[in-house]
C-alpha positions in Angstrom: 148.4 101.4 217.6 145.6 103.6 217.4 146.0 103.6 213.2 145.5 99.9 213.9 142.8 99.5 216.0 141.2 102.2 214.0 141.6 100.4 210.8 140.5 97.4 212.6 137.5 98.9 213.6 136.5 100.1 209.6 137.4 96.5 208.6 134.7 95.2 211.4 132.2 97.5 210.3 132.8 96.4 206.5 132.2 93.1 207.4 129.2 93.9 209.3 127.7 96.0 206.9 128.5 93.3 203.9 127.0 90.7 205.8 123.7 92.9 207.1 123.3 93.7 203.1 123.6 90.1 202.5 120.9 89.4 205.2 118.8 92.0 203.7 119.1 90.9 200.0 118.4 87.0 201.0 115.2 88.0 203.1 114.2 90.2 199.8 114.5 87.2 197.8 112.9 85.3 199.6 109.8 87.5 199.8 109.9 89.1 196.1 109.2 86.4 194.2 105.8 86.6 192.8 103.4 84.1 193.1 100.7 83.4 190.0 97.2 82.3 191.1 94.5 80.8 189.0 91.1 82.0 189.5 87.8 80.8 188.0 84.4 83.2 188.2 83.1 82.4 191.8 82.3 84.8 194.6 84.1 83.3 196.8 87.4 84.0 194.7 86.7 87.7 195.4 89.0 87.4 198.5 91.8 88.0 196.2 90.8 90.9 194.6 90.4 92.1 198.1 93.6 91.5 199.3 94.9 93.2 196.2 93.3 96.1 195.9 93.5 96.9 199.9 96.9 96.4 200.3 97.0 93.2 202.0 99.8 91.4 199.8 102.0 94.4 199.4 102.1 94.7 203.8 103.1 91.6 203.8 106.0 91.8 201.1 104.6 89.2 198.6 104.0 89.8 194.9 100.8 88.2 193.4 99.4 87.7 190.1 96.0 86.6 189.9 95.1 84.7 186.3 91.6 84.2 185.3 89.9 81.1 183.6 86.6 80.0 182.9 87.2 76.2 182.3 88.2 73.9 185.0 90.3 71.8 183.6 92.1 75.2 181.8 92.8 75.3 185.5 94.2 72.1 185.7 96.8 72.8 182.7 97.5 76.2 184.1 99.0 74.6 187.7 100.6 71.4 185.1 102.2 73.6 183.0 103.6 76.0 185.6 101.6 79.1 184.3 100.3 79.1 187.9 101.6 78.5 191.0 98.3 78.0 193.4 95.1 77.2 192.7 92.0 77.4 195.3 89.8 74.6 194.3 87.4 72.2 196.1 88.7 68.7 197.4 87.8 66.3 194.7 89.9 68.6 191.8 92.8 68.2 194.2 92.9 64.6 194.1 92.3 64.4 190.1 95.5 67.2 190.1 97.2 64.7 192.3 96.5 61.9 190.2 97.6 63.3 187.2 101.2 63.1 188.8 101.7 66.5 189.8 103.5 66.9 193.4 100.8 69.2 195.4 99.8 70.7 198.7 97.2 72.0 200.6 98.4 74.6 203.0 95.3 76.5 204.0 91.5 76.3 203.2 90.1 80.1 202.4 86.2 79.9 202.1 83.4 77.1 202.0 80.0 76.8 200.0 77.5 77.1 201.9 74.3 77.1 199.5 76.7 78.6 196.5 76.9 75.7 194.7 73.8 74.1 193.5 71.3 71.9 191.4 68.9 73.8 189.0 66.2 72.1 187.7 62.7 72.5 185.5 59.1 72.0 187.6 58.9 68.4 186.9 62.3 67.6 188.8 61.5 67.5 192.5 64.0 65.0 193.4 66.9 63.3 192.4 65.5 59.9 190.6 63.5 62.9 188.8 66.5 63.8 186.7 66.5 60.1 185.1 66.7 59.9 181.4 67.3 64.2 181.7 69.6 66.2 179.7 71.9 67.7 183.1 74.5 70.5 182.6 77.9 70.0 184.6 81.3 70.1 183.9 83.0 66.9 184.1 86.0 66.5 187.0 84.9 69.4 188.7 83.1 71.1 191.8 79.7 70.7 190.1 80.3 67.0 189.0 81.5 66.5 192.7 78.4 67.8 194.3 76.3 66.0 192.2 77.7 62.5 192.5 77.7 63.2 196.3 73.9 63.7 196.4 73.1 60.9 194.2 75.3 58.4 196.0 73.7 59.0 199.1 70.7 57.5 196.8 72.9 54.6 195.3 72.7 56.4 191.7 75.4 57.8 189.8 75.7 59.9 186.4 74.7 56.8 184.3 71.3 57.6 184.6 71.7 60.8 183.2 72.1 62.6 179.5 74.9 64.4 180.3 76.1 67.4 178.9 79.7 68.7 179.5 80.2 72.2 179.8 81.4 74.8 182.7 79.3 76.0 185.3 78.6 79.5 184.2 77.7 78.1 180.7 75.6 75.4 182.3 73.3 77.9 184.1 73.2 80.0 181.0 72.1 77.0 179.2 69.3 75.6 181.6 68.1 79.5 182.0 67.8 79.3 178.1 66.1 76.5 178.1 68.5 74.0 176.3 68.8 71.8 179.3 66.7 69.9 182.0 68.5 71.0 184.8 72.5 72.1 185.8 75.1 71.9 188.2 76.3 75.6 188.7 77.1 78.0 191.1 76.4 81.7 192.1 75.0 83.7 190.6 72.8 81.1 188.5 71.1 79.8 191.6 69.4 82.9 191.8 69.1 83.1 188.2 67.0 79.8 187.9 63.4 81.4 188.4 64.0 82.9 185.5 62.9 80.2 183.5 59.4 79.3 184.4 59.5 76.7 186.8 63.0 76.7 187.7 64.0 75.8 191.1 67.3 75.2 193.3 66.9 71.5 193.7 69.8 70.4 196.3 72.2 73.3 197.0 75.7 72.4 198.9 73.6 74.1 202.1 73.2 70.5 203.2 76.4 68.8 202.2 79.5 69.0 204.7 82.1 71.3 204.7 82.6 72.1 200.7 85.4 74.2 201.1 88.1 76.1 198.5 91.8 74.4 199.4 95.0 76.2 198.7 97.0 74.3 196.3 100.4 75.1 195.7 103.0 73.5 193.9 105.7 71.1 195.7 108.6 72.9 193.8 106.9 76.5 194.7 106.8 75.6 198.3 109.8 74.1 198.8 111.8 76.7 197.2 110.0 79.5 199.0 108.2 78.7 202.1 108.2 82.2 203.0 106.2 83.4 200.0 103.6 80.5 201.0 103.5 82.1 204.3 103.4 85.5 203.4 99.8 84.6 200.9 98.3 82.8 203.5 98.3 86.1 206.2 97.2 87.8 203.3 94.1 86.1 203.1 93.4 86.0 206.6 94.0 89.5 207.0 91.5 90.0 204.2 89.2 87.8 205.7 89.0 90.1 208.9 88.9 92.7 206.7 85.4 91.5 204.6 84.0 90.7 208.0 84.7 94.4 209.4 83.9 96.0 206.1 81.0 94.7 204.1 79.6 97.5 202.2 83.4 98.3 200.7 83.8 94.4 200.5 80.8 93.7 198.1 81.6 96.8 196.1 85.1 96.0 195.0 84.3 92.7 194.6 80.9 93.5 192.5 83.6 95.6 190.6 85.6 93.0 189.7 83.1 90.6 189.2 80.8 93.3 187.3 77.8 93.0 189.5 76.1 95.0 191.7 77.1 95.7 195.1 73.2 93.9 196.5 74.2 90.9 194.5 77.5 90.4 195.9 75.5 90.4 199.2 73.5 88.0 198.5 76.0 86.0 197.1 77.9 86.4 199.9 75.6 85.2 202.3 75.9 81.4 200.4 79.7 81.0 201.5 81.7 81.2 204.6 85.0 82.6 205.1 87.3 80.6 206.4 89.4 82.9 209.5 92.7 81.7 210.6 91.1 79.9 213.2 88.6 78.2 211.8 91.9 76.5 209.6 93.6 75.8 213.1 91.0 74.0 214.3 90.1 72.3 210.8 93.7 71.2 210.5 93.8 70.0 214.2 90.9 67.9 213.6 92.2 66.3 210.3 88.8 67.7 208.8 91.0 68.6 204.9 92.7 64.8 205.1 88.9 63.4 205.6 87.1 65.4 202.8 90.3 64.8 200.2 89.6 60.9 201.6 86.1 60.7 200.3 86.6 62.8 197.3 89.5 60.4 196.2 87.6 57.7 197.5 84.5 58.5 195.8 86.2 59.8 192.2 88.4 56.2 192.1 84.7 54.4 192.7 83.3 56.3 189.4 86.8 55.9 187.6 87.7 59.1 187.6 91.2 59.0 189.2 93.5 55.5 188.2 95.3 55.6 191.9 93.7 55.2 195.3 94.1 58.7 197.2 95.7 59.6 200.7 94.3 62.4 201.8 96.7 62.8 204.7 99.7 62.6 202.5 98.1 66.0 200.8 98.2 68.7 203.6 101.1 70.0 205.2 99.8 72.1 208.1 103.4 73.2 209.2 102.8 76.8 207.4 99.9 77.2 208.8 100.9 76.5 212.3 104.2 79.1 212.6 102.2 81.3 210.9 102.7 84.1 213.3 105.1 82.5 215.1 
């Protein structure tokens, strides 16, 4: 009896250990696949490099690869095609992604633009109905063309009264600081670049708009197959966040690293955005504050034909992530 119960007792803990290595293996999968992010040339996209280089993704068992574009709608094709698996853009490129068919979701909001974003214009602009008949740098589809077309609705205008010229942000800022252009729609560090050019002034800035924030978008397929790894980003970047806010000096140079600026302009920058805490997304979400700005970005877009398909914003978040988040 005792060679029974003893091989009994080997045969339990077989079984045990079998099924603890199968536990172990399934929770490993679940958290080592790696998720690709796109990332265009904004300050505010320094959070990642942050959460990189300081360990914040590895703590939290999640493997990341950040991918870098200049274009927006590069961008667009990267999260289309696969090549990237999130993408933190502003509200009216998530409904153009959306309308282009693709099955998306925002599950967290990261930073907002608070005076980062901006028009840039000669001496003779001083207002909006100035740039009539002007040649204006902005990227079509995108944050710029956004903030723009919010400013001159709220005057009953729209592009038509414009000479537009289609290029990124980056390269519009160049161009207007070149001279090529009347004014741009651009962002950091280009605002502060303007008075380079003799006359050249921050016309409207997204200082006075709403809330202009960055939205996590991640793939329907992504999240669904890995909800975990969705988690596991998201207290990555808010552990980053409480990181920038307890370390600036480090935070501006790693980022000024990555960005290849200085440390001072990475502060300046900086003080144009907001990062967006875990609690400040608990309360946005609460509110329905992401369903209401992807409302009158798709509302807004299919007004100036720029998406075919009327937009609901509420059908875009899912806020159950973020809510078990450390539960």
């Amino acid at each position: 009896m005792k060679k029974l119960y003893a091989g009994f007792g080997v045969v339990v803990l077989l079984v045990v250990l079998i099924m603890g290595l199968k536990g172990l293996n399934h929770s490993q999968d679940s958290k080592s696949a790696t998720l690709k992010i796109g990332l265009n040339p904004w300050i505010g996209n320094g959070l990642y490099f942050i959460a990189q280089e300081k360990g914040f993704f590895e703590a939290n068992n999640i493997n990341v690869k950040l991918e870098s574009f200049d274009d927006g709608a590069i961008g667009k094709q990267l999260l289309n095609s696969g090549k990237v698996d999130v993408l933190p853009i502003t509200p009216e490129t998530v409904v153009i992604i959306k309308d282009s068919g693709l099955g998306i979701k925002i599950i967290g909001m990261t930073v907002a633009s608070k005076g980062a974003d901006g028009i840039i214009a000669t001496r003779d602009v001083q207002n909006l109905t100035d740039l009539r008949g002007k040649k204006v740098a902005f990227e079509v589809g995108s944050p710029s063309h956004f903030l723009l077309s919010y400013f001159l609705d709220q005057q009953n205008l729209d592009t038509s009264i414009l000479d537009v010229v289609n290029t990124t942000a980056p390269d519009a800022g160049a161009a207007f600081v070149a001279g090529q252009v009347d004014a741009a729609v651009t962002w950091e560090p280009w605002l502060s670049k303007a008075s380079e050019r003799p006359g050249g002034h921050v016309l409207l800035s997204s200082k006075t708009m709403e809330l202009f924030p960055d939205m996590m978008i991640i793939r329907n397929d992504v999240l669904e197959s890995n909800p975990e790894a969705a988690a596991a980003l998201l207290r990555s970047l808010f552990a980053a966040i409480d990181w920038i806010n307890a370390n600036n000096d480090e935070a501006a140079e790693i980022i000024g690293k990555n960005f290849q600026i200085s440390s001072e302009e990475v502060k300046a920058q900086l003080a144009t955005i907001q990062w967006l805490t875990y609690d400040d997304n608990i309360v946005s979400f609460k509110s329905g504050q992401p369903q209401d700005l992807l409302q009158k970005a798709g509302d807004l877009w299919l007004r100036l034909d720029l998406i075919r398909n009327p937009i609901s914003g509420t059908n875009l978040v899912d806020d159950s992530i973020l809510i078990n988040l450390y539960k």
